[in-house]
C-alpha positions in Angstrom: -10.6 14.5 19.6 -13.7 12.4 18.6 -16.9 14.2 18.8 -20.8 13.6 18.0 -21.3 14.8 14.0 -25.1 14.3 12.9 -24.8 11.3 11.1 -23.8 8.7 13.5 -26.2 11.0 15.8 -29.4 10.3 13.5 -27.9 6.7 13.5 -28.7 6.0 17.4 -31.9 8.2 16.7 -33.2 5.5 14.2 -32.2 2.4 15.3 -33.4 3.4 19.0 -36.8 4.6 17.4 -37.3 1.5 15.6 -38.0 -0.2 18.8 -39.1 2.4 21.2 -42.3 3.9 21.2 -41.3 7.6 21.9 -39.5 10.4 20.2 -35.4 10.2 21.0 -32.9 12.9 20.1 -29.2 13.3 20.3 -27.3 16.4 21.7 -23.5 17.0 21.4 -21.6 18.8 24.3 -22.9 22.4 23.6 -26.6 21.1 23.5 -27.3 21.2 19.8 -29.9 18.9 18.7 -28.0 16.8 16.4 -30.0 13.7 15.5 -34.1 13.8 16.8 -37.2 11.7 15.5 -38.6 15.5 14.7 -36.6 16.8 12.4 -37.7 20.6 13.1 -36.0 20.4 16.2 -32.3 19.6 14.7 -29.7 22.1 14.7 -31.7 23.4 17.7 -30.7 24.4 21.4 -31.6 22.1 23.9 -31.7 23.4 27.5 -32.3 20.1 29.2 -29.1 18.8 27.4 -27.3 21.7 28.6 -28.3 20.7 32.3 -27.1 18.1 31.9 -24.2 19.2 31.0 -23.6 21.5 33.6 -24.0 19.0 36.5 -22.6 15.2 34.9 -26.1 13.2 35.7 -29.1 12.4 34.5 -31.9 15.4 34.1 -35.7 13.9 34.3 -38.2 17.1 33.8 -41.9 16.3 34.0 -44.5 18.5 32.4 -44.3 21.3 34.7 -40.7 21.4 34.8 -40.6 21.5 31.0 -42.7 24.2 31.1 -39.6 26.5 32.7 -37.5 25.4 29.9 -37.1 26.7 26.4 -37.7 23.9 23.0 -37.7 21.2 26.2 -40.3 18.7 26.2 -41.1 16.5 29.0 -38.9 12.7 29.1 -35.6 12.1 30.6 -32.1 13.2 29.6 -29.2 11.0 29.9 -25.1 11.7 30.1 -23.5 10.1 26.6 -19.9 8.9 28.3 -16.6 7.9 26.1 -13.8 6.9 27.9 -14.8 8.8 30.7 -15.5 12.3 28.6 -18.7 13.8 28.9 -19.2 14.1 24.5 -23.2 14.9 24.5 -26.7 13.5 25.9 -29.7 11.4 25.2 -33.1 12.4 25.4 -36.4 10.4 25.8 -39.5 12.3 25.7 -42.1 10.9 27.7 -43.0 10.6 30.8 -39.8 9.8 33.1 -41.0 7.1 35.0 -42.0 5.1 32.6 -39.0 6.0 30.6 -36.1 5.4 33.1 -35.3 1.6 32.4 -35.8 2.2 28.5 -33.4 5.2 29.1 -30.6 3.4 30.8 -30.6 0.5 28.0 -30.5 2.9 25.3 -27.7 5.0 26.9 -25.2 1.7 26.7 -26.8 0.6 23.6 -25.7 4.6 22.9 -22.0 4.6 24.0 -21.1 1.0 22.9 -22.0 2.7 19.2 -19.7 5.6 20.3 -17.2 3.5 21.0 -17.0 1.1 17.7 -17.3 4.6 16.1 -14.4 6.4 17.8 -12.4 2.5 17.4 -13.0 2.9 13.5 -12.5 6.9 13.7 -8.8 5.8 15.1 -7.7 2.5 12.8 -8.8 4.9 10.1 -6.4 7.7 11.4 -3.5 5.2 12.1 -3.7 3.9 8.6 -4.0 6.9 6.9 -0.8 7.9 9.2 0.7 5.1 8.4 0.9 5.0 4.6 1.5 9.3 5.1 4.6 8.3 7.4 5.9 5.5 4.9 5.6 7.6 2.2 7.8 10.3 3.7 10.1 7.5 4.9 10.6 5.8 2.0 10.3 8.8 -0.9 12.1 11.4 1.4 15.9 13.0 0.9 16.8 12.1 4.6 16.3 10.1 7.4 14.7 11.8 9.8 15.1 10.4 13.6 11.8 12.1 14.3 10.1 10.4 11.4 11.7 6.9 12.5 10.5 7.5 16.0 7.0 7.9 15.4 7.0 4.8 13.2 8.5 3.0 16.1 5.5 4.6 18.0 2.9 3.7 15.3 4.3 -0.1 16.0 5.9 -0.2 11.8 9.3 -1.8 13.5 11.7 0.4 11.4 14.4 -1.7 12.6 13.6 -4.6 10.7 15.2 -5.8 7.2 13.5 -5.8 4.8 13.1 -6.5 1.2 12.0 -4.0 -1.5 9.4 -5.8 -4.0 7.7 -3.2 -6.7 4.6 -4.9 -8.5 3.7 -3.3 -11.5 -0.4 -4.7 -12.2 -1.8 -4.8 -15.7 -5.4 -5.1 -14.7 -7.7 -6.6 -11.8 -8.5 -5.0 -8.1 -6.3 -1.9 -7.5 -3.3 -1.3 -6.0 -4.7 -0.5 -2.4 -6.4 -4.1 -2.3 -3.5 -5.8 -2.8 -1.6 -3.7 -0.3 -4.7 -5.3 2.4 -4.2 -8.8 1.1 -0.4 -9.0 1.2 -0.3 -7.0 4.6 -2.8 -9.8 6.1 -0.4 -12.7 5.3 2.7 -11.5 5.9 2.9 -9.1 9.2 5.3 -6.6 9.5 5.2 -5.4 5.7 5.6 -2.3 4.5 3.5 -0.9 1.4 3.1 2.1 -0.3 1.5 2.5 -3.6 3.2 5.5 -5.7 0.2 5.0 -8.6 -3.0 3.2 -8.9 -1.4 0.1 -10.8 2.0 0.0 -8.8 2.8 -1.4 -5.5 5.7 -1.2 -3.5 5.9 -4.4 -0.6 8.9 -4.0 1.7 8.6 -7.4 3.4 10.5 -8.5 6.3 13.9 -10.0 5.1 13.4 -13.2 7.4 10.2 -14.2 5.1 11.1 -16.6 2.4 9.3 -16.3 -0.7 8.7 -18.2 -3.7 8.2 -15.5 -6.3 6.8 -17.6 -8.7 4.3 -19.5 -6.6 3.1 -15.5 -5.1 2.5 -14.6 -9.0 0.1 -17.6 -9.2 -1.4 -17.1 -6.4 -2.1 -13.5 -6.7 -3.7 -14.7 -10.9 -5.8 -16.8 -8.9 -7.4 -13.9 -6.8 -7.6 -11.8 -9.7 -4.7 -9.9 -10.0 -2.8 -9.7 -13.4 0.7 -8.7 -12.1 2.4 -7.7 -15.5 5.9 -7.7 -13.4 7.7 -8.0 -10.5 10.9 -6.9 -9.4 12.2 -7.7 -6.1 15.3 -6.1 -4.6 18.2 -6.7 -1.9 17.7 -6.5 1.6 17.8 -3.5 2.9 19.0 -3.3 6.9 18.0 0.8 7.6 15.2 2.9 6.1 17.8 4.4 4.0 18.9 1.4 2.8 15.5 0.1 2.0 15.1 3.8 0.1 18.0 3.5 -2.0 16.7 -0.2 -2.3 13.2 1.5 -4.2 14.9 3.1 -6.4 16.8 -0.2 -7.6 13.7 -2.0 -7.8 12.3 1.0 -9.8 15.3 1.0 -12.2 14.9 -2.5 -12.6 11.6 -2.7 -13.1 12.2 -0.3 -16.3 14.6 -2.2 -17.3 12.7 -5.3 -17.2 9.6 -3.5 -19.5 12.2 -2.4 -22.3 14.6 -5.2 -22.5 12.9 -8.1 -20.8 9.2 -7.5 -21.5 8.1 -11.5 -21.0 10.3 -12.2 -17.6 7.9 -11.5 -14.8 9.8 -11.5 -12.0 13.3 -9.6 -11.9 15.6 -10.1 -9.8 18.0 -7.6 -8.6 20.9 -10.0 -7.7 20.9 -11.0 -11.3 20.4 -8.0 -13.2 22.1 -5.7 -11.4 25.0 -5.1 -13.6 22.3 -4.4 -16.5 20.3 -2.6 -14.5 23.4 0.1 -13.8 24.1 0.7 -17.3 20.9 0.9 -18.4 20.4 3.3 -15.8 23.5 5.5 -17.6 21.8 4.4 -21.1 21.6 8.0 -22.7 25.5 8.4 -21.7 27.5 8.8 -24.7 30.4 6.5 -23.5 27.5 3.6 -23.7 27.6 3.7 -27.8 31.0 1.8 -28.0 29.5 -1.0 -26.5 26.8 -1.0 -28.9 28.6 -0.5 -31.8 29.8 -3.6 -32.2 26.2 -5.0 -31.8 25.1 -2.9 -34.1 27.2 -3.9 -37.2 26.6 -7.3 -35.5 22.9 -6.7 -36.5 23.4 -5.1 -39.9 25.1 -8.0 -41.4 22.7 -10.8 -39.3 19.2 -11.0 -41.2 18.5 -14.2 -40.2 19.3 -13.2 -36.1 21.1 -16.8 -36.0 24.3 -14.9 -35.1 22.7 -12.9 -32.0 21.2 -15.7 -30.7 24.4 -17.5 -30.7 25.9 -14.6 -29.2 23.2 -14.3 -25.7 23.5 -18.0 -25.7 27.5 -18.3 -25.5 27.3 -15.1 -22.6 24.5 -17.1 -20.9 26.6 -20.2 -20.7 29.8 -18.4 -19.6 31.8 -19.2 -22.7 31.4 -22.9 -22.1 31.3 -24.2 -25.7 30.0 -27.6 -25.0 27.2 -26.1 -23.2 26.8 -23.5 -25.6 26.5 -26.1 -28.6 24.2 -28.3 -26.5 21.8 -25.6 -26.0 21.8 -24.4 -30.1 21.0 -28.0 -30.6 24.5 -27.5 -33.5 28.3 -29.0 -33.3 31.0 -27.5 -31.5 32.7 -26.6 -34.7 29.8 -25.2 -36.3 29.4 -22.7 -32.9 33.1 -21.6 -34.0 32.1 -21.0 -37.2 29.8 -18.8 -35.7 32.0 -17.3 -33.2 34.7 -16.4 -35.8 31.8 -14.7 -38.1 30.8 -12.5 -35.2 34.1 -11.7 -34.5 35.0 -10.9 -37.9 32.0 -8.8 -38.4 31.5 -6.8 -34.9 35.1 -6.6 -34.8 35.4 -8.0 -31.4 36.6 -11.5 -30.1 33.7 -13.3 -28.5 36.4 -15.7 -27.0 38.9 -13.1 -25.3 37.6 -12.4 -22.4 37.9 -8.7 -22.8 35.7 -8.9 -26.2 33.1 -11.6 -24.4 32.6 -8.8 -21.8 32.2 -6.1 -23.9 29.7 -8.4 -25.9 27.6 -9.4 -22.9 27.4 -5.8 -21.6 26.7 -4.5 -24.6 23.5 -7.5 -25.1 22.1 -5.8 -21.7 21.1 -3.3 -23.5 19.3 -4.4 -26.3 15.5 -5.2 -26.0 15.4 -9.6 -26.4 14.1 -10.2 -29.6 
């Protein structure tokens, strides 16, 4: 429940005494001198406040009816109102009469300050809830259908798709401005910022993106997004939670084997992405041993390259050769060294596979 503290309290004090002519001072709903032009008075108890109080309307006490009251000087004392709650009380000293109109415009001046203060008091609490509530949605063990309802409450649409995206920043604003900027231009997102230099974005599935055109913009605003790895779409929280931790895995996988590809996909490393999620696994090695004698034997790296380029063209040798800038026959040379050496076929289809999955785990050179 929003109260009267004594900063915003002082606040109507000085502004109304910058224009006023008499002493003003602010009581919450006990009577306490919060905020008063005399500063020996604060923290003090106020029995014309606590009239006022007592009976909802305005107190005026002139000099001799001051005189009946303890630490009350003579002025007028007005109701402070928030949404029709009694929260504390204005007082003018002074004589009443002269004091009445001045009163009344200072009491709305008063309680429209109350108000933009209890408005910011509450988007400040419903953002902090917010980003509590995603946190727990999105990092928990379970879906909770109490959790899920109050998002529904808090207006985050939990039934909407949505796409996990996990920037990783090297430098510029933090994490927290970026979470502002990108839920100002596209509605409905969902972020939650597990470190000061990472950002996770679940936008809604129905946005198209350009990934590459985002990355410029965000360089022009000042943000130096190392990488980007953007997930599947994800139709239930759970979905979207098993969604971060692909996006997580991938963006690893990007900053060990793919350290100059800023933007990751999921759909097309998410075979890689699965092994090199099982990377310490022992059964792994035999797909790197033949890489590895591969290596041994290649000083100049011709060999390897050969190798990525014939699994990124699918085994099409034309296109493979095209790409080298060589002849067909020389890339079967080549072929028939790396078979001979890593002591797999590159043009079996069971060797090529065990060749390209093998590749996903070595950094690019």
């Amino acid at each position: 429940m929003f109260e009267l503290d004594h900063d915003l309290a002082q606040d109507i004090v000085d502004r109304a005494m910058a224009i006023l002519p008499c002493n003003v001072n602010v009581m919450d709903s006990q009577g306490l001198i919060l905020g008063s032009g005399e500063p020996e008075r604060i923290n003090t108890r106020h029995e014309g406040a606590q009239l006022v109080l007592a009976n909802g309307r305005i107190v005026e006490l002139d000099s001799e009816a001051a005189k009946c009251l303890k630490g009350v000087q003579p002025g007028v004392n007005l109701p402070l109102m928030l949404d029709q709650r009694l929260i504390g009380v204005l007082g003018l000293t002074g004589d009443p009469q002269l004091l009445r109109t001045y009163g009344e415009l200072l009491r709305m001046t008063a309680e429209m300050l109350l108000a933009q203060r209890h408005q910011q008091v509450q988007q400040q609490w419903r953002r902090q809830r917010c980003d509590d509530l995603l946190a727990l949605l999105l990092g928990g063990s379970g879906e909770s259908p109490r959790l899920v309802d109050e998002a529904r409450q808090l207006g985050l649409k939990p039934q909407l798709a949505r796409i996990p995206c996990l920037f990783e920043l090297a430098s510029g604003p933090p994490a927290e401005a970026l979470s502002a900027w990108l839920g100002d231009r596209y509605p409905d997102s969902w972020c939650v910022s597990p470190a000061r230099q990472s950002l996770l974005w679940c936008r809604p599935a129905s946005v198209a993106l350009d990934e590459t055109r985002l990355l410029e913009r965000l360089q022009r605003q000042g943000w130096q997004v190392q990488r980007l790895a953007i997930g599947a779409p994800a139709p239930s929280v759970e979905q979207l939670r098993r969604g971060y931790r692909r996006v997580r895995d991938l963006l690893a996988y990007g900053r060990e084997v793919v350290p100059d590809e800023p933007a990751l996909n999921l759909a097309r490393y998410r075979l890689p992405v699965l092994l090199w999620r099982h990377r310490h696994d022992d059964a792994l090695d035999e797909l790197l041993e033949p890489l590895q004698r591969l290596i041994a034997k290649d000083a100049s790296g011709q060999l390897l390259l050969t190798l990525r380029t014939w699994c990124a063209h699918d085994g099409q040798s034309q296109a493979c050769a095209d790409a080298l800038g060589i002849h067909r026959n020389s890339l079967r040379y080549r072929l028939e060294r790396i078979a001979e050496l890593g002591e797999v076929d590159p043009l079996r289809l069971e060797g090529l596979l065990s060749l390209y999955l093998g590749l996903q785990l070595l950094p690019a050179s």
